[in-house]
N, C-alpha and C positions, 0 to 999 in steps of 0.2 A: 058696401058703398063704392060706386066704380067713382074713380078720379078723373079729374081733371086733364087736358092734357097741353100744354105750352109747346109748339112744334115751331122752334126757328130756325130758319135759313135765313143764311148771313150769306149774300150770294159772293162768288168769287174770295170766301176763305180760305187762308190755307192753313194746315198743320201746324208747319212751323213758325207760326206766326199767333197761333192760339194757346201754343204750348212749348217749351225747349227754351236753349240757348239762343236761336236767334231772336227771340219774342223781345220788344224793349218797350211794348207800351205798357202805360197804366192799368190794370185790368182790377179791381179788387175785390168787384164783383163777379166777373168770371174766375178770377181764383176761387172763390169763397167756395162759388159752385160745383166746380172740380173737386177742391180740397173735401167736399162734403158727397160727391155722386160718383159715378163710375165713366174714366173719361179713358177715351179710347185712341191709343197712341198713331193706330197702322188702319186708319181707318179708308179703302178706297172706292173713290166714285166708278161708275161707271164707263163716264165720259169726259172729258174738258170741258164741254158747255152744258147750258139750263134744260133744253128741253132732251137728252137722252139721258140727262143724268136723272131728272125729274119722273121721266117715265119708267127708269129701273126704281127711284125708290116707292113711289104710291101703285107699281103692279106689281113689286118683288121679283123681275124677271130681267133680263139683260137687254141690251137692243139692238141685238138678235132677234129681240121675239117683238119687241114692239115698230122694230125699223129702224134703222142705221142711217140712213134718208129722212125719217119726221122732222119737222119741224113746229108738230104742232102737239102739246100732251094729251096723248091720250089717256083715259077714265076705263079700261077694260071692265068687263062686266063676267063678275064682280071684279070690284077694288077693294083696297083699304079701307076710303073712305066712307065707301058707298057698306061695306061692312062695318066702320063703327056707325053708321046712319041706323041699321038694323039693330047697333046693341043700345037703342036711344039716346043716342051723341046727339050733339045740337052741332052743326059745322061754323065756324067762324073766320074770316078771313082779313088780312091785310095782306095786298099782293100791288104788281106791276098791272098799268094798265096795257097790257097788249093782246092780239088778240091770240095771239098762239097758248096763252097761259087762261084762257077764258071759262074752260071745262072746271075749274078749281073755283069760280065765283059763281059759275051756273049752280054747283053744286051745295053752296052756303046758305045758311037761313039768314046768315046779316055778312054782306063783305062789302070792302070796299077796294078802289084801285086806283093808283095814286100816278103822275106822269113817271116817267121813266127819259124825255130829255131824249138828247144829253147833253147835260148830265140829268141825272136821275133827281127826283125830289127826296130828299134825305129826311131823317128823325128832326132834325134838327128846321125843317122849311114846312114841320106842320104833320107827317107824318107816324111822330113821336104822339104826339098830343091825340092823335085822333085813336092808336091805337088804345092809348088811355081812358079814350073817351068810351070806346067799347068796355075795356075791361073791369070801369069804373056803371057800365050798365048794368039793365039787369039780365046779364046771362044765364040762360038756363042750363043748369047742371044738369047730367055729366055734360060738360062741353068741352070741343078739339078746336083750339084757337090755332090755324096757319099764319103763321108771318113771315113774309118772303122780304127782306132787307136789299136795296142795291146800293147802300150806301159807300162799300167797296167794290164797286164796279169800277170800268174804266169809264170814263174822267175822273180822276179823284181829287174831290174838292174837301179840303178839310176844313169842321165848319172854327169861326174866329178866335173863340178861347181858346180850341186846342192847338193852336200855330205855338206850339212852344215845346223845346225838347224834351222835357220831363213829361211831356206825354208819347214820346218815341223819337226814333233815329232816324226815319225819316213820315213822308206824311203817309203812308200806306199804315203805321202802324199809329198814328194819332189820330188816323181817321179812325181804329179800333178803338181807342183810350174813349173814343165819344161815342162810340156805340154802348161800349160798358156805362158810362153813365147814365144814358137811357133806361139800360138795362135793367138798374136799379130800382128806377122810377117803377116799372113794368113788376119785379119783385117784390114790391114796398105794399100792393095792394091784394098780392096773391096770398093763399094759407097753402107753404110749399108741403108741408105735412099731406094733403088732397091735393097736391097739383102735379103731373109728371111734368118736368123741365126736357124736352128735348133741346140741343143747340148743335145744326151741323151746316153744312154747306154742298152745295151742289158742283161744284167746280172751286179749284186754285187759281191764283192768275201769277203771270210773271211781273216783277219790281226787279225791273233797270238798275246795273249795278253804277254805284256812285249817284243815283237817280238821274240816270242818262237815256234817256231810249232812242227808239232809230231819228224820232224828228229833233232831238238834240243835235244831230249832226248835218241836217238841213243847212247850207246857203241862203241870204234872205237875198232874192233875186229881184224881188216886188218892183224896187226901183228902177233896174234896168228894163223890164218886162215895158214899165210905165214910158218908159223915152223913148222905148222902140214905138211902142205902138202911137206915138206922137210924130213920129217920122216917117212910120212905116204906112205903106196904101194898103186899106181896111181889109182886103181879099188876100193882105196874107198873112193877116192878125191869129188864123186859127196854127199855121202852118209855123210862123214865130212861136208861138206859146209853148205849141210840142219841143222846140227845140229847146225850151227855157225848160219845163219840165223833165225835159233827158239830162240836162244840163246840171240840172239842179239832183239829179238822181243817181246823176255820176260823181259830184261832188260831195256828197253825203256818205256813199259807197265806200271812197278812198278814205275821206276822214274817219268811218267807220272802221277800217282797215288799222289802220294807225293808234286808232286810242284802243282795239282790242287786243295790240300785240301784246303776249305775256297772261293776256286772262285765259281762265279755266272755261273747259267748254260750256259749263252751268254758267258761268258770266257771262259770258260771248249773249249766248241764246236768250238771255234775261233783258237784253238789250229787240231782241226781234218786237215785230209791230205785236198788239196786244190780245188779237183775234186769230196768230197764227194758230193752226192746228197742230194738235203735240198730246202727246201719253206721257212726256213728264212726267216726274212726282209732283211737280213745283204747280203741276196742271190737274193733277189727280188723287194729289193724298187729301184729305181733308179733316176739318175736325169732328168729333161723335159724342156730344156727353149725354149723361143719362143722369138728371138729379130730380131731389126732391122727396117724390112716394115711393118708399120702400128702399131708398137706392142708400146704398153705403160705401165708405170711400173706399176706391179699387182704381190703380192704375192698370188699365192692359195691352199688353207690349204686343202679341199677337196680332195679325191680319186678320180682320176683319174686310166686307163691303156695304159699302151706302143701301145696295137693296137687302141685307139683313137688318134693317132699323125696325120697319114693319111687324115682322114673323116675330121679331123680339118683344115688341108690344105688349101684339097678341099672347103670346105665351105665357107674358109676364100678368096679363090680367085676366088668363083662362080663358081668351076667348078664344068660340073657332072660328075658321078662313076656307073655305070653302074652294079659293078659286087655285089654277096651278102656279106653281111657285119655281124658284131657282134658287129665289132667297133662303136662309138657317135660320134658323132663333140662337140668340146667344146668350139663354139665359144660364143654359147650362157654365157657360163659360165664366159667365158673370156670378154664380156660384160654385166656381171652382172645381166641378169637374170634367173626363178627360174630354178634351176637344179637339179635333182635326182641324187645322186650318184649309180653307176653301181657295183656291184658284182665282183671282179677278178677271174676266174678259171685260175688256174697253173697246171704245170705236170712239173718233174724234168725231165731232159733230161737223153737219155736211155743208158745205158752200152752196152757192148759186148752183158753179157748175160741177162735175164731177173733176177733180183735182190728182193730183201726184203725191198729196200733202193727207189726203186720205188715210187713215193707218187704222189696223186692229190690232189688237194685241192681248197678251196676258201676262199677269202681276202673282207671284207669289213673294211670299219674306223674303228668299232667296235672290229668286232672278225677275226681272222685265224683260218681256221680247215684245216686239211691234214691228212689223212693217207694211209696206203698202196693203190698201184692203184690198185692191183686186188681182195683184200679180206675188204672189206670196215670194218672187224671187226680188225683188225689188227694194228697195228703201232699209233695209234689214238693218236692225236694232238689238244690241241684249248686252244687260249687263247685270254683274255682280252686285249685289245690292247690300251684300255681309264685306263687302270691301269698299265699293262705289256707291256712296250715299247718297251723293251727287247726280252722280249716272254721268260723269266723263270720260270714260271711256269703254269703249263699245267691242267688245270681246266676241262679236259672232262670228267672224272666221274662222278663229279657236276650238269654237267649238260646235261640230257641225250635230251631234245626238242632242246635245242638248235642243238645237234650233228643234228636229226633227219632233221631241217630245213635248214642246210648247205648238208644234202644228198640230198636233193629238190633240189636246187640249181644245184649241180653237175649232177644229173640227167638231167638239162635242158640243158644243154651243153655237154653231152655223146653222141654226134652224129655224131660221124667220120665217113669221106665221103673220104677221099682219096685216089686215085687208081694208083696213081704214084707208079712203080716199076722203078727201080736201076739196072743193068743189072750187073752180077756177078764180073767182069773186076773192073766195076764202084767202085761197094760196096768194092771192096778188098781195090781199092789203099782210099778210102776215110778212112778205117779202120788202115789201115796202117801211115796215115797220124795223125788220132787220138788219135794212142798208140805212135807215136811220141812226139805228145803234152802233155799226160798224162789224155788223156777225157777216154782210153780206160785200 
């Protein structure tokens, strides 16, 4: 009998926040899960954002091969999905309504799509209930239920029970304490015995240290803006404003200066706006669990990447895959034998325009290197990662083979093959969509 499958993205989770010492919310249904499935310590995404991390996990290939540039998920043929379609899966969906994530609800026999704001519609404004409402139907078994969460996204609204410390230290982690109780609800109806529980994340986000970010240290100028332009003649109201806005951006800047003297450069940067681009960990570890069917408790401390979730599946339910991969299966791993850790290649995902902020990089246990994607002498990044957990301090000077041995690396995976074009119509409103959300 093929199982069940529960696949969630918790969009914008991070590791350390689902699991470790800095964790301080409520979770006791995500413990339970853990405590009982195989949860995966060193798990990394692809990219910082939704749509290239999205496309390494449902092709199993990096974005190199799907485009370091999309913006929109691509469905290569074959996929994943369109594979378990063939082992007669039913596809079911809860997702964002945008249109760049569209290929995922074209492809479901019942989905739906909720606003995304911002802020986003939460579990808690109706999207809790509805997925209830599906899994409380009559689905047809074997069925792959997708649910894409933006409850942790940026603006984070936590909803009104959980404003209270005993569900975390600050609201980044009580807005998790209310995803777990969802959670519940969502487990209460399932037979985990027949159901695989996937729970990961497509991207980390950074949390402001002290909960401070860059618009904590904004000036409210509003006032003064308001009297000028009451005295000022209307033809130089646009030429005024810029001044307020440099003004205001200058002010912000020194205050910034000032409150970050003495912090560490993981605090510093925890403070930058929330769409900056970065290969961080804080941007790209994420969480991986595996519970339910067949799964038995196992911590694994090992790297892992987000595009093995797929080939693990498959493996784990004998199915084949037909299409080319980059992705491992780790079941082996997951049964304890011997396993070589894999290489992660990253690419931040792209702006409007082409940027300096741009980086690729690769992630082993060891080390991180990143720097600019198109001038490999540029922006240069690496650090010790068996000393610097953090990633504050930046050792590529030091050490010039090592850089040399991660451009190898990079090199073996610089082999973009995608041919998918976006038809002008498309590209606007998806762009439109994204300056909405503040990717653009």
């Amino acid at each position: 009998m093929k199982p069940n499958i529960l696949f969630l993205v918790v969009d914008s989770f991070r590791a350390d926040r689902f699991y470790g010492k800095e964790k301080s919310s409520s979770t006791p249904t995500l413990d339970k899960l853990r405590d009982d499935g195989v949860y995966f310590c060193q798990n990394i995404s692809s990219a910082d954002g939704t749509i290239l991390s999205l496309n390494s996990i449902f092709n199993g290939v990096f974005p190199s091969v799907t485009g370091p540039r999309q913006i929109k998920l691509i469905l290569k043929s074959p996929n994943y999905l369109s594979s378990l379609i063939d082992e007669d899966y039913s596809i079911y969906t809860v997702m964002p309504k945008v249109t760049s994530l569209s290929p995922l609800l074209n492809i479901s026999s019942k989905g739906y799509s909720y606003f995304v704001g911002p802020p986003a519609e939460s579990l808690f404004d109706g999207v809790g209930e509805k997925i209830l409402e599906i899994l409380n139907s009559s689905m047809k078994s074997p069925w792959f239920f997708h649910i894409h969460l933006m409850d942790l996204h940026w603006p984070l609204i936590v909803p009104q029970k959980f404003e209270d410390e005993k569900f975390g230290k600050d609201k980044y982690d009580r807005v998790v304490s209310s995803i777990d109780y969802y959670l519940k609800k969502f487990l209460d109806v399932l037979n985990l015995k027949d159901t695989l529980i996937i729970i990961t994340s497509d991207h980390g986000h950074p949390i402001p240290f002290d909960e401070k970010d860059t618009t904590s240290f904004e000036p409210d100028l509003k006032l003064g803006l308001k009297v000028g332009k009451k005295f000022m003649p209307k033809f130089s109201h646009k030429f005024g404003a810029r001044i307020f806005n440099k003004t205001r951006e200058t002010v912000k800047n020194k205050r910034l200066q000032v409150a970050n003297q003495n912090l560490s450069e993981y605090e510093i940067r925890s403070r930058l706006p929330p769409f900056i681009q970065s290969l961080f960990d804080e941007l790209v570890k994420t969480p991986l669990l595996f519970s339910g069917y067949n799964m038995e408790s196992l911590i694994i401390k090992k790297q892992i990447r987000s595009l093995d979730i797929f080939p693990t599946v498959f493996d784990l339910l004998g199915f084949n895959y037909s299409g080319k991969i980059q992705g491992k299966s780790l079941l082996p791993l997951i049964r304890g034998d011997d396993y070589e850790e894999n290489s992660c290649y990253m690419h931040t995902i792209p702006h409007e325009k082409l940027s300096d902020n741009d980086q690729v990089g690769i992630r082993t246990s060891k080390y991180k290197y990143f720097r600019h994607a198109r001038n490999p002498s540029s922006n240069i990044h690496l650090y010790d990662l068996t000393q610097d957990t953090l990633e504050n301090k930046n050792i590529y000077q030091e050490n010039p083979e090592k850089i040399q041995e991660m451009e190898e690396i990079i090199a073996e995976f610089s082999n973009f093959e995608n041919k998918e074009v976006i038809d002008d119509e498309e590209e606007a409103k998806i762009r439109e969509e994204l300056k909405r959300l503040g990717y653009l």
